[in-house]
MDTraj code that builds the backbone (N, CA, C; nanometers):
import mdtraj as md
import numpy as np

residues = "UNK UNK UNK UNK UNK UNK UNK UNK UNK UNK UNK UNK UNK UNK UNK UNK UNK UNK UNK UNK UNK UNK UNK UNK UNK UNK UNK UNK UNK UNK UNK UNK UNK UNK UNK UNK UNK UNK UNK UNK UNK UNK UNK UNK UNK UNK UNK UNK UNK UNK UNK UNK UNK UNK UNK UNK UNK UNK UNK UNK UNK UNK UNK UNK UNK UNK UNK UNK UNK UNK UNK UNK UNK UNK UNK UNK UNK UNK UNK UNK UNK UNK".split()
xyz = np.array([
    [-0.6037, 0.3768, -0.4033],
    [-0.4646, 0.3401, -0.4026],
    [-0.3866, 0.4597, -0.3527],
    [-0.2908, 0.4296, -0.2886],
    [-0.2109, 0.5432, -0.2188],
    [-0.0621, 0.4730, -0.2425],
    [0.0103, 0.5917, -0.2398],
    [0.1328, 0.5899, -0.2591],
    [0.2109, 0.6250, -0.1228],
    [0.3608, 0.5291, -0.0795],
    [0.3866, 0.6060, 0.0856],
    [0.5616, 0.5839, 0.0737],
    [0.5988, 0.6330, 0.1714],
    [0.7428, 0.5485, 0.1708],
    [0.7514, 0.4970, 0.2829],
    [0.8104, 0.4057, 0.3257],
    [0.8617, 0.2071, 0.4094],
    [0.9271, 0.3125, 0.4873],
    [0.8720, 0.3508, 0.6088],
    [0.9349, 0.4138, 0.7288],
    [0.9803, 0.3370, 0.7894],
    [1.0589, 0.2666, 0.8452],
    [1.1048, 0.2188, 0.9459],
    [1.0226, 0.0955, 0.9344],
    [0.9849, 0.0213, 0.8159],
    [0.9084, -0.1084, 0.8504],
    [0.7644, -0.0946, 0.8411],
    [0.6926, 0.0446, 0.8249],
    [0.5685, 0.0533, 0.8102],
    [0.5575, 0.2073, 0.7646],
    [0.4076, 0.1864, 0.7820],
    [0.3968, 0.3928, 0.6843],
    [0.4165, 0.4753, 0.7828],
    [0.4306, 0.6237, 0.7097],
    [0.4527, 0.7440, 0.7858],
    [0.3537, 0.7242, 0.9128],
    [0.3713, 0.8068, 1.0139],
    [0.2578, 0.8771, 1.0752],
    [0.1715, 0.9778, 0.9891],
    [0.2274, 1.0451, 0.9117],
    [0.0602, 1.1354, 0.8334],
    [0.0028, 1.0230, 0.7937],
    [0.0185, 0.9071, 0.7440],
    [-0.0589, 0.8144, 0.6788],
    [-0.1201, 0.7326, 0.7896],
    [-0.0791, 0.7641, 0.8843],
    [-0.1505, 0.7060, 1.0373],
    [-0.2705, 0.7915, 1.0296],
    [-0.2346, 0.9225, 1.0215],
    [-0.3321, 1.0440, 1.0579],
    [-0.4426, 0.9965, 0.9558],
    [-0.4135, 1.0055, 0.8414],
    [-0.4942, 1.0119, 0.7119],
    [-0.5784, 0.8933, 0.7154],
    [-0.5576, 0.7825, 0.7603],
    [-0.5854, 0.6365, 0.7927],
    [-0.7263, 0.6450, 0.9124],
    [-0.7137, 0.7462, 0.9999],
    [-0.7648, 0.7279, 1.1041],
    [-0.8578, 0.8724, 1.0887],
    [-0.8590, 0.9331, 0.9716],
    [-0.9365, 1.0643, 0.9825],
    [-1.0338, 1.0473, 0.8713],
    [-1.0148, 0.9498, 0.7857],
    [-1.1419, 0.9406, 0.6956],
    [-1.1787, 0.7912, 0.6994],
    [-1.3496, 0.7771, 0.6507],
    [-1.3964, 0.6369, 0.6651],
    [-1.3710, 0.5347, 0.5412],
    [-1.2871, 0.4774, 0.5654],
    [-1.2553, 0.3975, 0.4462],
    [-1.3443, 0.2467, 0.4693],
    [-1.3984, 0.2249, 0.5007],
    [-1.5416, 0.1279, 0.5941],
    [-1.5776, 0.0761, 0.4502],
    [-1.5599, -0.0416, 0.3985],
    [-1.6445, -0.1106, 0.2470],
    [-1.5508, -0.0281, 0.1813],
    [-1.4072, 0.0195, 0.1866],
    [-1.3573, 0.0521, 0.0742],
    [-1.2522, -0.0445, 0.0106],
    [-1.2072, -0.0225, -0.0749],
    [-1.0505, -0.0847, -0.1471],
    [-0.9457, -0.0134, -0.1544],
    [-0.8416, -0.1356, -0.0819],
    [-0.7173, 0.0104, -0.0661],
    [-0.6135, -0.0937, -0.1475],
    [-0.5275, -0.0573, -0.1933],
    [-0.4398, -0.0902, -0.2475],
    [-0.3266, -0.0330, -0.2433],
    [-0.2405, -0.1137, -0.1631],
    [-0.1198, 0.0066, -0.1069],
    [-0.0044, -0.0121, -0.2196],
    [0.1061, 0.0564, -0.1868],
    [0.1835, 0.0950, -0.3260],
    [0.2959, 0.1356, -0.2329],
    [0.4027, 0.0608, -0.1877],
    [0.4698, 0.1699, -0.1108],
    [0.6912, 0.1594, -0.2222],
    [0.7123, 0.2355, -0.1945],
    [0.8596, 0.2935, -0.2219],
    [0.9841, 0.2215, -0.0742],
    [1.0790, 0.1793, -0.1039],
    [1.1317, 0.1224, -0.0230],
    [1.3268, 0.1141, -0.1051],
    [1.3920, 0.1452, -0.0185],
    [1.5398, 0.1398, -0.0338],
    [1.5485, -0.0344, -0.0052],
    [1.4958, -0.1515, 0.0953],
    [1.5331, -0.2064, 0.1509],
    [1.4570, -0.2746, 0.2140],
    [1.3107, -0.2394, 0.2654],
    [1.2671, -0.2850, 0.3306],
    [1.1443, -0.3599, 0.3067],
    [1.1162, -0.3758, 0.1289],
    [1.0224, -0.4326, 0.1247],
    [0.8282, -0.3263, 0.1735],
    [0.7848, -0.4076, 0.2146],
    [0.6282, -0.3379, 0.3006],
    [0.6703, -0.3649, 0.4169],
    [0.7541, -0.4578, 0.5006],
    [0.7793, -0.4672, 0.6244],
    [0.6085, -0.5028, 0.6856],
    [0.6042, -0.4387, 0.7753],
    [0.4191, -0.4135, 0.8328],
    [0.3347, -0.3743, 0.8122],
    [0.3405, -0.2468, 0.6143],
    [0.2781, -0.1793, 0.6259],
    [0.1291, -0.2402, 0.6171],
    [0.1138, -0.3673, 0.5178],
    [0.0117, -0.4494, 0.4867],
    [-0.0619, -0.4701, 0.5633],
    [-0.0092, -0.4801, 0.7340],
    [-0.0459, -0.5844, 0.8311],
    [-0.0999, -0.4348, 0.9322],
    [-0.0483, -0.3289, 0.9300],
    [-0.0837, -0.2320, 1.0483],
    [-0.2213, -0.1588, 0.9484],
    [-0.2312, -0.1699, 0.8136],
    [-0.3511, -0.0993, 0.7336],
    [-0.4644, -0.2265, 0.7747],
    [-0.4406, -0.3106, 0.8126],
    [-0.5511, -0.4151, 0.7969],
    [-0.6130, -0.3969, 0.9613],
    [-0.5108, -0.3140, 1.0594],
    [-0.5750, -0.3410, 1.2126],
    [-0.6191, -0.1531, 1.2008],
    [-0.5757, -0.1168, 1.0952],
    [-0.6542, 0.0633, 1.1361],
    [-0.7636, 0.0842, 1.0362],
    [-0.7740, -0.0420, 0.9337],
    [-0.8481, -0.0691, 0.8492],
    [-1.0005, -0.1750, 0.8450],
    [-1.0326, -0.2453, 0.9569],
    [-1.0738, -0.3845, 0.9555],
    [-1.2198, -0.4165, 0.8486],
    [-1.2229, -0.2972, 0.8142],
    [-1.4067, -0.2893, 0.7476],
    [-1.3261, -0.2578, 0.6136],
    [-1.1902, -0.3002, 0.5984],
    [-1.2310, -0.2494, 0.4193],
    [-1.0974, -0.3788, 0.3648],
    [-1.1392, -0.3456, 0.1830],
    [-1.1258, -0.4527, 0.2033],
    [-0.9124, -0.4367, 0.1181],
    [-0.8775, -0.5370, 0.1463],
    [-0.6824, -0.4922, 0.1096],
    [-0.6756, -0.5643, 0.0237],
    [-0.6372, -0.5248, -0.1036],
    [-0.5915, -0.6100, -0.2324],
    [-0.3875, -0.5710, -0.2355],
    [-0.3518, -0.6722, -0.2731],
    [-0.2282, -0.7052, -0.2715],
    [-0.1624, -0.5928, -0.3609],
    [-0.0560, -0.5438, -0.2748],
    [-0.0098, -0.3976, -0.2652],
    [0.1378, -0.4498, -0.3766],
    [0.1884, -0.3171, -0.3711],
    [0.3649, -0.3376, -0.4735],
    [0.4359, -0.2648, -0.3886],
    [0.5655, -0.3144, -0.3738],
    [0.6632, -0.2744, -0.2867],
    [0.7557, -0.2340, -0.3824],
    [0.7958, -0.0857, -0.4516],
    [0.8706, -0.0850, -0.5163],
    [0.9954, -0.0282, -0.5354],
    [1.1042, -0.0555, -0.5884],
    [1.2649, 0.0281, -0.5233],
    [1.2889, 0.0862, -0.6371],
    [1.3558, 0.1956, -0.6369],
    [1.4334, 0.2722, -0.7083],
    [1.4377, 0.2756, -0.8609],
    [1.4872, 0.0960, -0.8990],
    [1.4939, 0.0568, -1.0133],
    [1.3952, -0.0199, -1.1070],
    [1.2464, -0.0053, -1.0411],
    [1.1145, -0.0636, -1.0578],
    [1.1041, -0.0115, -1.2207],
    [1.0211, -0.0887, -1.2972],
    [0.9591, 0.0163, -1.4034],
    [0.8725, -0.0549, -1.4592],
    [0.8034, -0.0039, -1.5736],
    [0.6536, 0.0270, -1.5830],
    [0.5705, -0.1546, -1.6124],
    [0.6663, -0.2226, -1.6859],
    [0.6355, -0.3557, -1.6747],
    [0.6089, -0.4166, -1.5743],
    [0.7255, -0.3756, -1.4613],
    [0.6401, -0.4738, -1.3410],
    [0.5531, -0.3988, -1.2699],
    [0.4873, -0.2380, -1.2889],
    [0.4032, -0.2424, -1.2701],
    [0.2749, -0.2366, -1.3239],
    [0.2511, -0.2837, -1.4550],
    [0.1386, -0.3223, -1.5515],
    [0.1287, -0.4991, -1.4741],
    [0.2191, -0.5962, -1.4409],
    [0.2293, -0.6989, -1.4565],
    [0.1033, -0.6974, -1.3065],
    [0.2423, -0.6225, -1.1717],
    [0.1078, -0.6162, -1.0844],
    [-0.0225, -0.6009, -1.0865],
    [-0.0701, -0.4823, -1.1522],
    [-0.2032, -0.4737, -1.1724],
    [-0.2929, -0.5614, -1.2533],
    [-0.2122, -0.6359, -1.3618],
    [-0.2861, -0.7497, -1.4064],
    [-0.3387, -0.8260, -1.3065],
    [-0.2489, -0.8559, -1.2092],
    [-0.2574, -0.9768, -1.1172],
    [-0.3803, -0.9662, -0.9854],
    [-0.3826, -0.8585, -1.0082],
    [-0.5177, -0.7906, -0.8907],
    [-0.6303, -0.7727, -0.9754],
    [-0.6345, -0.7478, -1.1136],
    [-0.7233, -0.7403, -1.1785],
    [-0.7574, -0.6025, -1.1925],
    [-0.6608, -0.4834, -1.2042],
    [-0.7144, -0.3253, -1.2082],
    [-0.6250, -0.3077, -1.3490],
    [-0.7556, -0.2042, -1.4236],
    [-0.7023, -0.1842, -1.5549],
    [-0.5829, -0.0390, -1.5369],
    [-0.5124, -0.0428, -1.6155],
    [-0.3790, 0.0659, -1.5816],
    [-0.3861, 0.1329, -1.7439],
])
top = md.Topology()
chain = top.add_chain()
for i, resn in enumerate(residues, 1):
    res = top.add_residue(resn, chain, resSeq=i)
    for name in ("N", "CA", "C"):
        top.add_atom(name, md.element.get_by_symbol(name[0]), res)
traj = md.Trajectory(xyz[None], top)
């Protein structure tokens, strides 16, 4: 699981870099991203084309005023203990 912030509709470029410099091939990613506004935008959709060998469990898009309930609730829902 990684943590990022909603650049412009998708993740940083270091997370491009980081994405494309280690083998995440048969792994589980679970994205987590921070957002004023924008939701994940693409980020879901551009990890799945720099990603194609691993596998994406349903990420949290979270703003400012998020807290710890809705994110216990998420992780129920994917099935990861918190």
């Amino acid at each position: 699981m990684w943590i990022a912030p909603n650049w412009f509709k998708s993740f940083a470029q270091p997370i491009l870099s980081f994405l494309r410099s280690v083998d995440l091939n048969e792994k589980i990613i679970i994205p987590f991203c921070t957002h004023g506004d924008g939701e994940f935008g693409k980020i879901e959709i551009n990890i799945s084309k720099e990603c194609p060998n691993s596998k994406l469990l349903p990420g949290y898009a979270a703003t400012s005023d998020f807290d710890d309930k809705q994110v216990q609730s998420w992780l129920d829902s994917i099935g990861i203990l918190a």
